[in-house]
N, C-alpha and C positions, 0 to 999 in steps of 0.2 A: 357556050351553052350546049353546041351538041356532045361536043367529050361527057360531061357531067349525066345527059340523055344519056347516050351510048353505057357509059356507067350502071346507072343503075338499071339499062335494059340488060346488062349484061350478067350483073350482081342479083337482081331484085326480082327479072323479070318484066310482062310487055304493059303488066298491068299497073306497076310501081312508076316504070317510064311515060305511059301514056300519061297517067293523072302530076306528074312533074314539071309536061308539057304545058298541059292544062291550069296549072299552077302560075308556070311564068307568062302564059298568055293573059293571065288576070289580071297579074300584077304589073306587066306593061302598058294593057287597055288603063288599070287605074292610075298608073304615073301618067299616061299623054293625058288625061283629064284633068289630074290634078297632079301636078310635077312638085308641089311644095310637100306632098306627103311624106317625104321621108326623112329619118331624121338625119339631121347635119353635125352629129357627135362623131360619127369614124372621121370625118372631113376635119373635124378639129383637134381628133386625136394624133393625126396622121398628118397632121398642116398639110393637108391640100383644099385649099378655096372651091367651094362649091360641092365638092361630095358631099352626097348622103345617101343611103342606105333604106331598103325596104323590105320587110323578109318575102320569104316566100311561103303563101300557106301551104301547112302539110311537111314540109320541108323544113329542118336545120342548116338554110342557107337563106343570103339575102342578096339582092340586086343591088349595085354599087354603079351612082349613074350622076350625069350633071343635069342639074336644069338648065337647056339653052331658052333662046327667046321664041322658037318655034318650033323643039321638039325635044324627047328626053335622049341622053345618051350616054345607053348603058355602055359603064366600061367594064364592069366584071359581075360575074357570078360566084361568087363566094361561099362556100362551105363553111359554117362555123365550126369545123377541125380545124379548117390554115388557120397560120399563122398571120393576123393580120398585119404584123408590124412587117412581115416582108414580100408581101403583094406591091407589086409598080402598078401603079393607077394610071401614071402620066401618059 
């Protein structure tokens, strides 16, 4: 997540990055409260058991994470540019 940071501070500006920040921090407080939020379609697309996906507001990216039994974990940040059939999750 900080490359994608580092990105758009670098592309966009401190103002673009800050609120991107701010963005995944939301979206992390709202997956550890509710970990079922996201949807489990890439996880199906992509047969891997338990991925799902949550975007990021403001952002044309989503958080790609498991639900464990006691906390979430995020395995990527995702741009909807890539390519998702050739992202490694595992």
């Amino acid at each position: 997540m900080r490359r994608e940071v580092a990105y758009h501070q670098r592309e966009a500006g401190s103002t673009v990055a800050r609120k991107l920040m701010k963005s995944l921090r939301q979206a992390e407080r709202r997956l550890s409260m509710q970990p079922g939020l996201g949807s489990p379609r890439i996880g199906q697309v992509l047969d891997v058991d338990g991925l799902r996906a949550w975007p990021v507001d403001g952002f044309r990216m989503s958080l790609w994470y498991f639900e464990r039994s006691d906390h979430v974990d995020v395995a990527r940040l995702v741009a909807h540019r890539q390519d998702r059939e050739r992202i490694d999750v595992e």
